[in-house]
Backbone atoms as SQL, in Angstrom:
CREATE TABLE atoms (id INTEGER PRIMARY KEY, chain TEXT, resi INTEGER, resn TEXT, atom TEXT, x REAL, y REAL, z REAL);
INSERT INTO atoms VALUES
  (1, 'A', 1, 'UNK', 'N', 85.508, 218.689, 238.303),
  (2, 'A', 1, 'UNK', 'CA', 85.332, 218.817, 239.733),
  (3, 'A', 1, 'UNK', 'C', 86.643, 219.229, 240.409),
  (4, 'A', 2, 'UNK', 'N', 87.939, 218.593, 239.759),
  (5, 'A', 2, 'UNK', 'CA', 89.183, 219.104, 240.118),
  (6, 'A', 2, 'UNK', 'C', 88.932, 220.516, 240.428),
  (7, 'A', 3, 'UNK', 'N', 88.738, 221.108, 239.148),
  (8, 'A', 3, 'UNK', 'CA', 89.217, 222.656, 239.270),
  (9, 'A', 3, 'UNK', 'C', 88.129, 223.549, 240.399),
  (10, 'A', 4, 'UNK', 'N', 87.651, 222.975, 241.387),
  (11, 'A', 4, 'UNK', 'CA', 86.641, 223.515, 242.292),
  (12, 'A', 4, 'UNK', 'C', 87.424, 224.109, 243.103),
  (13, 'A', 5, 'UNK', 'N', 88.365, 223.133, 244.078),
  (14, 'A', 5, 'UNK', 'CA', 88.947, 223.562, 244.827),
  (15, 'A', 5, 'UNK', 'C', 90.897, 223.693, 244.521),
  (16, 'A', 6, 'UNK', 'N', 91.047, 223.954, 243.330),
  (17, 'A', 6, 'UNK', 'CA', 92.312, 224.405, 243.145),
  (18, 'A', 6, 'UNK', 'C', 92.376, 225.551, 242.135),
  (19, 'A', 7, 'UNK', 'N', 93.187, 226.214, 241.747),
  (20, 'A', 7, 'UNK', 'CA', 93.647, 227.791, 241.140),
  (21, 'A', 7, 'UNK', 'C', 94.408, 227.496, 239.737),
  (22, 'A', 8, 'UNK', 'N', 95.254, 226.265, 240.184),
  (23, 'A', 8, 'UNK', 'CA', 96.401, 225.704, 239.257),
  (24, 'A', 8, 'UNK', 'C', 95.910, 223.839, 238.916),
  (25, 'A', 9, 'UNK', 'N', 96.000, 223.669, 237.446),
  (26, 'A', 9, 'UNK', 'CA', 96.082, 221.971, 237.382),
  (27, 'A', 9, 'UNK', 'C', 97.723, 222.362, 236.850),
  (28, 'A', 10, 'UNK', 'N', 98.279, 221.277, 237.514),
  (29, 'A', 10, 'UNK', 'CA', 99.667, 220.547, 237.259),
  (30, 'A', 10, 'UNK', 'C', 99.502, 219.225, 237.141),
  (31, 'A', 11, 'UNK', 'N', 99.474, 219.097, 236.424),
  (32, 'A', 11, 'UNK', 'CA', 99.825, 217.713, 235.843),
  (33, 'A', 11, 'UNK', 'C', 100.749, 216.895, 236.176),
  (34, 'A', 12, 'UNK', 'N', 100.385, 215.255, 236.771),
  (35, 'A', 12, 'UNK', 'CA', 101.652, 215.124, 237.118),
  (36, 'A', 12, 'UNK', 'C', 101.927, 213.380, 236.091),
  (37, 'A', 13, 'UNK', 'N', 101.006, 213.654, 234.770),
  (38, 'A', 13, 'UNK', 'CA', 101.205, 212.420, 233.757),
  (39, 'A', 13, 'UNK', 'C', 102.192, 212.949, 232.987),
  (40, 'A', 14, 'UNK', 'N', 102.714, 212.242, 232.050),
  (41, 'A', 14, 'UNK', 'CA', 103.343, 212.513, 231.322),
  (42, 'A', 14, 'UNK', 'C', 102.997, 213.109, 230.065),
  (43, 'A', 15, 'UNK', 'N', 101.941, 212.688, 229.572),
  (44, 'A', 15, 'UNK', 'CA', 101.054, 213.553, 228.034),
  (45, 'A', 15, 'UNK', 'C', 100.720, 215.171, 229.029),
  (46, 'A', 16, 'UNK', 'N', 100.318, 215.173, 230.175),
  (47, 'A', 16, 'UNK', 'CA', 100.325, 216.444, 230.955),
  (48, 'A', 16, 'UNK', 'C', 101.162, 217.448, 230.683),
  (49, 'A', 17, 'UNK', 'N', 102.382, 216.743, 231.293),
  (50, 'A', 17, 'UNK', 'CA', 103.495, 217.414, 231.851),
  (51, 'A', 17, 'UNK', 'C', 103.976, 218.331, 230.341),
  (52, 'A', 18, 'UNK', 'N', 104.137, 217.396, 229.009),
  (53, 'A', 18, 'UNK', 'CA', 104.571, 217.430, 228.206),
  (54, 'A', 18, 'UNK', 'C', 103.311, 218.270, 227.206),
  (55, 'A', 19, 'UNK', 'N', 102.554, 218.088, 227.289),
  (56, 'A', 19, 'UNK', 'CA', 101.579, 218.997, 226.223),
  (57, 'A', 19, 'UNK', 'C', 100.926, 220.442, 226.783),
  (58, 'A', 20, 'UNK', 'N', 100.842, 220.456, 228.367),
  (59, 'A', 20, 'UNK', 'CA', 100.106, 221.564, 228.507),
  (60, 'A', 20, 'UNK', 'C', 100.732, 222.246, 230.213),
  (61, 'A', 21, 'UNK', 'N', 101.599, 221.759, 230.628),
  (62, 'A', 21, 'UNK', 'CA', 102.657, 222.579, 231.503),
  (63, 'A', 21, 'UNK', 'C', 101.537, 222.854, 232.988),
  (64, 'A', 22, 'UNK', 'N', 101.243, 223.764, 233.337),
  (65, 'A', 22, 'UNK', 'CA', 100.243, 224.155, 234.315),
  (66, 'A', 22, 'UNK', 'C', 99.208, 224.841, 233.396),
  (67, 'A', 23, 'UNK', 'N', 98.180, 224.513, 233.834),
  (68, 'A', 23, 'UNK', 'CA', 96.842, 225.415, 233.533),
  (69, 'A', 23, 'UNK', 'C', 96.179, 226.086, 234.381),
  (70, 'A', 24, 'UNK', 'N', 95.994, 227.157, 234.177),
  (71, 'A', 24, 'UNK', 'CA', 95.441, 228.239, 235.193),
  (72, 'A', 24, 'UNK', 'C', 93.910, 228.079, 235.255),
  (73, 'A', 25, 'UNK', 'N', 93.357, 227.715, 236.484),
  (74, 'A', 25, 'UNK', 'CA', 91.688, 227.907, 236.404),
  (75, 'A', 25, 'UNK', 'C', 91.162, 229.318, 236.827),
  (76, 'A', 26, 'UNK', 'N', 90.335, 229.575, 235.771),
  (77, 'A', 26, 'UNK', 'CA', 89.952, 231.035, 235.837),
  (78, 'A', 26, 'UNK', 'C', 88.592, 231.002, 236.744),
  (79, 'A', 27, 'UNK', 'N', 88.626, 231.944, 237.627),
  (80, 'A', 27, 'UNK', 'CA', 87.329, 232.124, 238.446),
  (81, 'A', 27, 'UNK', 'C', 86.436, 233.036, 237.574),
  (82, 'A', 28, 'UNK', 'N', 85.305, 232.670, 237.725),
  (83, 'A', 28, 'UNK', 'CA', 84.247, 233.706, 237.002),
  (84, 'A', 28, 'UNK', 'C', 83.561, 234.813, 238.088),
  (85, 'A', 29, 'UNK', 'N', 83.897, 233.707, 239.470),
  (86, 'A', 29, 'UNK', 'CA', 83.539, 235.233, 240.255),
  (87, 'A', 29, 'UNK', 'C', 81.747, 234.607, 240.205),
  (88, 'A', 30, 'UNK', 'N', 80.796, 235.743, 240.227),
  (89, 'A', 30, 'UNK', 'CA', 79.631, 235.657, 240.266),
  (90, 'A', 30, 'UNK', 'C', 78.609, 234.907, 239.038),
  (91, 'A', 31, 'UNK', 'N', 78.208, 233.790, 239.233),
  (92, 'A', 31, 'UNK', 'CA', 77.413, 232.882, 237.994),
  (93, 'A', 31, 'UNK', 'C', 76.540, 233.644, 237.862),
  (94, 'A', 32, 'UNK', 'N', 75.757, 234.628, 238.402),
  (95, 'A', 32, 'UNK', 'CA', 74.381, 234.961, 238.196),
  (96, 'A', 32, 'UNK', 'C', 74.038, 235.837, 236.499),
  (97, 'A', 33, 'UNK', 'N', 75.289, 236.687, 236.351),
  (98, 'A', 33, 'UNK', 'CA', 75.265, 237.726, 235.426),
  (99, 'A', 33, 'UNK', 'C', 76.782, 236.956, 234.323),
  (100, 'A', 34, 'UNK', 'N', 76.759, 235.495, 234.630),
  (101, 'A', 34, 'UNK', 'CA', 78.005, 234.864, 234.073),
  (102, 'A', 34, 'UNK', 'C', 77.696, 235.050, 232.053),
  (103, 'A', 35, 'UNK', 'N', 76.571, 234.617, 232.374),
  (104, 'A', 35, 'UNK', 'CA', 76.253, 234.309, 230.815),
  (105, 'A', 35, 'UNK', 'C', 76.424, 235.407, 229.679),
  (106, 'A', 36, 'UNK', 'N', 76.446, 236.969, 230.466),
  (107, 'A', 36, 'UNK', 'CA', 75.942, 237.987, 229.555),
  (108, 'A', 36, 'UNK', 'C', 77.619, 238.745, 229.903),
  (109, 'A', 37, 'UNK', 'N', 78.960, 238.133, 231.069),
  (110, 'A', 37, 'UNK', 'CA', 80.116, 238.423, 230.904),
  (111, 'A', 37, 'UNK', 'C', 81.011, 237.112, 229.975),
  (112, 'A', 38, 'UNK', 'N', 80.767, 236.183, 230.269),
  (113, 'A', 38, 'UNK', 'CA', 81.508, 235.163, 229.271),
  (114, 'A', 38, 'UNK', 'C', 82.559, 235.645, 227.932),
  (115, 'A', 39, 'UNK', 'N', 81.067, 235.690, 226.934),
  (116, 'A', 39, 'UNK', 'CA', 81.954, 236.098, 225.582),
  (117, 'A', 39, 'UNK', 'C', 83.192, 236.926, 226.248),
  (118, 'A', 40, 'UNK', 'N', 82.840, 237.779, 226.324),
  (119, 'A', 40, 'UNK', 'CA', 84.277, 238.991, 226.697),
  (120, 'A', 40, 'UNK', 'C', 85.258, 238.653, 227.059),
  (121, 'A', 41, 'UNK', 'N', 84.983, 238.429, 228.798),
  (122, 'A', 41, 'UNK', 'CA', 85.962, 237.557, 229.901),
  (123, 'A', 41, 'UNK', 'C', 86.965, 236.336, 228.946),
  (124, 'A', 42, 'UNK', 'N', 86.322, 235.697, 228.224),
  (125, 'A', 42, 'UNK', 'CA', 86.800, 234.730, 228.039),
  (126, 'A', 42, 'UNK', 'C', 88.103, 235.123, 226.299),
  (127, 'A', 43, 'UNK', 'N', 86.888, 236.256, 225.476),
  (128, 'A', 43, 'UNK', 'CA', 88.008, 236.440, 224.599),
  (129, 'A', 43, 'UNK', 'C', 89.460, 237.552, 225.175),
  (130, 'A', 44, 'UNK', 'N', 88.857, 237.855, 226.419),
  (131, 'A', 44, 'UNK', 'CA', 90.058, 238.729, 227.168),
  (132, 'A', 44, 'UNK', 'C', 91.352, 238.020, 227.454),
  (133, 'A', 45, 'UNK', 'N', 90.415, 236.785, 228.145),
  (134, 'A', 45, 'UNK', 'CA', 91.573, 235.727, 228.623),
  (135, 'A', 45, 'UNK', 'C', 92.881, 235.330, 227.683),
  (136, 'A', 46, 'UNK', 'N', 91.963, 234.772, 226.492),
  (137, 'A', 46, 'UNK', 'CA', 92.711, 234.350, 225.175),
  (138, 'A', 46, 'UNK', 'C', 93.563, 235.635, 225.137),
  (139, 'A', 47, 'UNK', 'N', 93.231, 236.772, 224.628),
  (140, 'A', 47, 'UNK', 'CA', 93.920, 237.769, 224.570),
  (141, 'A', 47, 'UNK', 'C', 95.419, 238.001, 225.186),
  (142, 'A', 48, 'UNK', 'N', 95.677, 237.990, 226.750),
  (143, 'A', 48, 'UNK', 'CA', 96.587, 238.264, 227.934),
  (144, 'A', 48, 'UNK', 'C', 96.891, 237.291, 228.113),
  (145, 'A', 49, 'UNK', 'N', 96.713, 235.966, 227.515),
  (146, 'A', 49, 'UNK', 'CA', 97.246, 234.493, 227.922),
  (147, 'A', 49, 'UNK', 'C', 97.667, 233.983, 226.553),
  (148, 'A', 50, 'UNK', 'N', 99.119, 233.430, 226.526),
  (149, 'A', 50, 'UNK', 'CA', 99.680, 232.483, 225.682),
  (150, 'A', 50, 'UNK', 'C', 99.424, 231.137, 226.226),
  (151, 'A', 51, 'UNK', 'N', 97.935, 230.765, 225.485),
  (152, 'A', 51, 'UNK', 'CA', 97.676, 229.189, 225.365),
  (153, 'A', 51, 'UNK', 'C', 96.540, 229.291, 224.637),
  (154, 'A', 52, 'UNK', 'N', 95.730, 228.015, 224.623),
  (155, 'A', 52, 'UNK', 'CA', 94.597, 227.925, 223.809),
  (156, 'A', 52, 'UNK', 'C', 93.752, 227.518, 224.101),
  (157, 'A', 53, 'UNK', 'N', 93.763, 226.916, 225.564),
  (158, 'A', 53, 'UNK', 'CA', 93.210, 226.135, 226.375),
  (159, 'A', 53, 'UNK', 'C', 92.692, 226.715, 227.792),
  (160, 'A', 54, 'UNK', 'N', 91.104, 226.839, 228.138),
  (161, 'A', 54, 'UNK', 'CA', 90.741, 227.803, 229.334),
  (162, 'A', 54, 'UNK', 'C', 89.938, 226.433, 230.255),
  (163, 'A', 55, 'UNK', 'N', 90.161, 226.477, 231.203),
  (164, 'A', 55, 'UNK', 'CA', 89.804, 225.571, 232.435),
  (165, 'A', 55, 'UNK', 'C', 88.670, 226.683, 232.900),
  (166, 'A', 56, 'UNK', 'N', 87.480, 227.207, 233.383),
  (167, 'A', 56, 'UNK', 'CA', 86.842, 228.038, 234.310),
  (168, 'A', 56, 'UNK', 'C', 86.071, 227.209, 235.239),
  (169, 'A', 57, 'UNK', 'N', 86.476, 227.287, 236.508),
  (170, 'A', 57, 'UNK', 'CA', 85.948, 227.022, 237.386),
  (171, 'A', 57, 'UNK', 'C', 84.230, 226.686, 237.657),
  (172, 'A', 58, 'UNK', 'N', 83.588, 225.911, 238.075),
  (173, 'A', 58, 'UNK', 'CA', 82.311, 225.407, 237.704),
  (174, 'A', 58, 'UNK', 'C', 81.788, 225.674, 236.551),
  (175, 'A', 59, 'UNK', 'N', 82.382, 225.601, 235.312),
  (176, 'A', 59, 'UNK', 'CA', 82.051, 225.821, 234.368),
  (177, 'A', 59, 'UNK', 'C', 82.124, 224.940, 233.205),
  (178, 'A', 60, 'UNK', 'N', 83.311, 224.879, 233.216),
  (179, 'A', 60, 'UNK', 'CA', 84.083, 223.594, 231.604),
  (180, 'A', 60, 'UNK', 'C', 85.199, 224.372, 231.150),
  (181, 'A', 61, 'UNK', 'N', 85.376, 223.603, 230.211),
  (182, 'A', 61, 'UNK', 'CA', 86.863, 224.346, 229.010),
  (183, 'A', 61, 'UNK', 'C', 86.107, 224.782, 228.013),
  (184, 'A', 62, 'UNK', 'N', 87.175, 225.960, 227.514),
  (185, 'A', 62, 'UNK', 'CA', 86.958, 226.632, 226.445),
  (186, 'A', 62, 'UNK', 'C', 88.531, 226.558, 225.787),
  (187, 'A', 63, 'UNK', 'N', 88.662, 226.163, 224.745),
  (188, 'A', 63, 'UNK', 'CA', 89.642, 225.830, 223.868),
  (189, 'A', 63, 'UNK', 'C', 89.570, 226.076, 222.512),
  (190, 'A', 64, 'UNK', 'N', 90.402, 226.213, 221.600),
  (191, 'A', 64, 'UNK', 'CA', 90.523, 226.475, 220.297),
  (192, 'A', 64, 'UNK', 'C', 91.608, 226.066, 219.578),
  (193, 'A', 65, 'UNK', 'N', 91.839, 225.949, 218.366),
  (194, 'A', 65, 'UNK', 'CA', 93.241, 225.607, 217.957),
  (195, 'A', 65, 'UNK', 'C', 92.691, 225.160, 216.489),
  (196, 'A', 66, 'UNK', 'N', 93.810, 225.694, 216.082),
  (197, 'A', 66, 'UNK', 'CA', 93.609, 225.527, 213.840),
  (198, 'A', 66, 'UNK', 'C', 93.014, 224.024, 213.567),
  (199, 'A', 67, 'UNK', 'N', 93.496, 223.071, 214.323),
  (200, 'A', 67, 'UNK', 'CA', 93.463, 221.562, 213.842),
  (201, 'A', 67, 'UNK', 'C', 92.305, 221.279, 215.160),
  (202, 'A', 68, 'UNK', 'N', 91.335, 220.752, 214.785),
  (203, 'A', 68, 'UNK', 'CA', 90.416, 220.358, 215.224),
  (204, 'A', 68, 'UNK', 'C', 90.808, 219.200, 216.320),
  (205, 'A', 69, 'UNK', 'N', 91.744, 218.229, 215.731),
  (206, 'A', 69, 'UNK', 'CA', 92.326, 216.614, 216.226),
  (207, 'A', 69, 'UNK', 'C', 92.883, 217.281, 217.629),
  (208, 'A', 70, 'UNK', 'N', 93.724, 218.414, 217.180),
  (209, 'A', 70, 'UNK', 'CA', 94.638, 218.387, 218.385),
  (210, 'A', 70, 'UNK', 'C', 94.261, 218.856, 219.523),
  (211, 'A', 71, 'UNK', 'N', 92.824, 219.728, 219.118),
  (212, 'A', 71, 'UNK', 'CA', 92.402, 220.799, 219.903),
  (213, 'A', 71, 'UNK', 'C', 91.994, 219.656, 220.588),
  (214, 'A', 72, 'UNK', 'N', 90.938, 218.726, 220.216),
  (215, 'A', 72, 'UNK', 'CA', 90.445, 217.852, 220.894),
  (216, 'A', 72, 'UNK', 'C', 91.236, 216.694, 222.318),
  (217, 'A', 73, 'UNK', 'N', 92.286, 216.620, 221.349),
  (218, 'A', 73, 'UNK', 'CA', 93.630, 216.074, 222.174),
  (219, 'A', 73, 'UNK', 'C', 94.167, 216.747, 223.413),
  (220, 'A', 74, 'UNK', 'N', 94.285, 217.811, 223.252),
  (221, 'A', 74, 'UNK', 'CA', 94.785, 218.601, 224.274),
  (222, 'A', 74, 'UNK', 'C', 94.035, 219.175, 225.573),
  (223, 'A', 75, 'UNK', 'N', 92.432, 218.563, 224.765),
  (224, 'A', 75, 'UNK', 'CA', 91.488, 218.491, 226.270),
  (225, 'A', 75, 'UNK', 'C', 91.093, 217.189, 227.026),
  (226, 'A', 76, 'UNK', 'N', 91.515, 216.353, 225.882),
  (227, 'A', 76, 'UNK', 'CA', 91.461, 215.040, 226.318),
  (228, 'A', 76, 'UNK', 'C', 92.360, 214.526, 227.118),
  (229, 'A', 77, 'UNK', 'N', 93.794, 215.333, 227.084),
  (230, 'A', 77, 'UNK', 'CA', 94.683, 215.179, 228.140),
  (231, 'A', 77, 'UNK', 'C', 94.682, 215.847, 229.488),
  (232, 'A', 78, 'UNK', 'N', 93.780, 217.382, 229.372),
  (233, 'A', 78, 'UNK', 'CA', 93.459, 218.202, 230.517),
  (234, 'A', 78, 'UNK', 'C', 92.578, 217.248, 231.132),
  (235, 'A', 79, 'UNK', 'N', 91.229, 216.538, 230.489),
  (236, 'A', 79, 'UNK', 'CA', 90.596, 215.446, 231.389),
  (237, 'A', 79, 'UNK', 'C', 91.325, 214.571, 232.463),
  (238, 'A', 80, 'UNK', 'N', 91.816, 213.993, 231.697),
  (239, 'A', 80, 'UNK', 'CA', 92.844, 212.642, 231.930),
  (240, 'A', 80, 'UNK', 'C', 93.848, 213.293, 233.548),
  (241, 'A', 81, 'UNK', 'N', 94.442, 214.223, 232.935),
  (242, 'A', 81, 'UNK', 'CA', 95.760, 214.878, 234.472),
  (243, 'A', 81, 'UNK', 'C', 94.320, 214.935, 235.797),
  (244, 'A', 82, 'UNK', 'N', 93.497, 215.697, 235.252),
  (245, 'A', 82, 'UNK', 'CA', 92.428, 216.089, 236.172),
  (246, 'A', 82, 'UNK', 'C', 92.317, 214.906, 236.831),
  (247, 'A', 83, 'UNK', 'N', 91.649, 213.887, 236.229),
  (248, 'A', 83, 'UNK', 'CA', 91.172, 212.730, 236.840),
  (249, 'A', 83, 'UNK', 'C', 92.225, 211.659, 237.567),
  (250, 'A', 84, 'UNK', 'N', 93.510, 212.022, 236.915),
  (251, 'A', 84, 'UNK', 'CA', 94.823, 211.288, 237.900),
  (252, 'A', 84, 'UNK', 'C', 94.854, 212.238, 239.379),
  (253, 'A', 85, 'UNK', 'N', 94.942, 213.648, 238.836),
  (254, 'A', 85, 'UNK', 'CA', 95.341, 214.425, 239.832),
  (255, 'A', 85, 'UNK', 'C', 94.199, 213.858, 241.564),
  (256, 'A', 86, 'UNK', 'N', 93.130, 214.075, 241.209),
  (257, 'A', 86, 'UNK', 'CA', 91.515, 213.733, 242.190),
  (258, 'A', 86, 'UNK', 'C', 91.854, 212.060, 242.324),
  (259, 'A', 87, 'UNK', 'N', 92.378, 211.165, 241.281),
  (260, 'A', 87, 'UNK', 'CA', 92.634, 210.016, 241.834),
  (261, 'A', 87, 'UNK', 'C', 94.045, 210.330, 242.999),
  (262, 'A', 88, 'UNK', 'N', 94.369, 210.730, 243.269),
  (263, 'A', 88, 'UNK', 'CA', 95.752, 210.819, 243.757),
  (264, 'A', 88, 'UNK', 'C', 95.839, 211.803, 245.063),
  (265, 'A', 89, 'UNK', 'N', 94.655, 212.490, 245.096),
  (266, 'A', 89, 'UNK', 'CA', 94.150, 213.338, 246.120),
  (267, 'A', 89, 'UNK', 'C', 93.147, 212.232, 246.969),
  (268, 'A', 90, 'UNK', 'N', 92.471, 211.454, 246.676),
  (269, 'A', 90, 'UNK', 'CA', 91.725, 210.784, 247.420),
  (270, 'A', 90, 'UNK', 'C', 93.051, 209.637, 248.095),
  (271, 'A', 91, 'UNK', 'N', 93.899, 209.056, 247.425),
  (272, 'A', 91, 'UNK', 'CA', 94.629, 208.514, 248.157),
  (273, 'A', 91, 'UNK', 'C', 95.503, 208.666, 248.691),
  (274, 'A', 92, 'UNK', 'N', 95.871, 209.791, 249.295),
  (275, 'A', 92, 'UNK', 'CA', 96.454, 210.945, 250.031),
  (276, 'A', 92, 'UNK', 'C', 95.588, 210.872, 251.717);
């Protein structure tokens, strides 16, 4: 839900700060014809982006990585910043 109304997650935990720097949320732009641009869009992304890890906006993550553990890890920490970040926006 974070990534609705922001462009950038920054992290401001420490497994954040330290494993995944800023993450860029990618807009898809129009859902209607989303399903049949995806594949592409998304292996484009990977392509022009050094990371492994894709945030898309009303959508979910798309991630990859050789080791299964870490891949998993490294979204488990994108959760986690997310959910500090929206905790930390409501008490604002």
């Amino acid at each position: 839900a974070y990534s609705l109304n922001h462009q950038t997650i920054t992290p401001i935990d420490y497994y954040g700060q330290s494993f995944l720097k800023d993450v860029e949320v990618y807009d898809p732009g129009n859902f209607d014809d989303w399903d049949k641009r995806a594949p592409s869009e998304i292996a484009h992304f990977f392509e022009t982006h050094k990371c492994n890890i894709l945030l898309i906006k009303g959508f979910g993550v798309v991630a990859y990585h050789r080791n299964l553990l870490k891949m998993v890890k490294k979204v488990a920490i994108l959760e986690n910043a997310c959910r500090l970040l929206s905790i930390k926006n409501i008490n604002e």
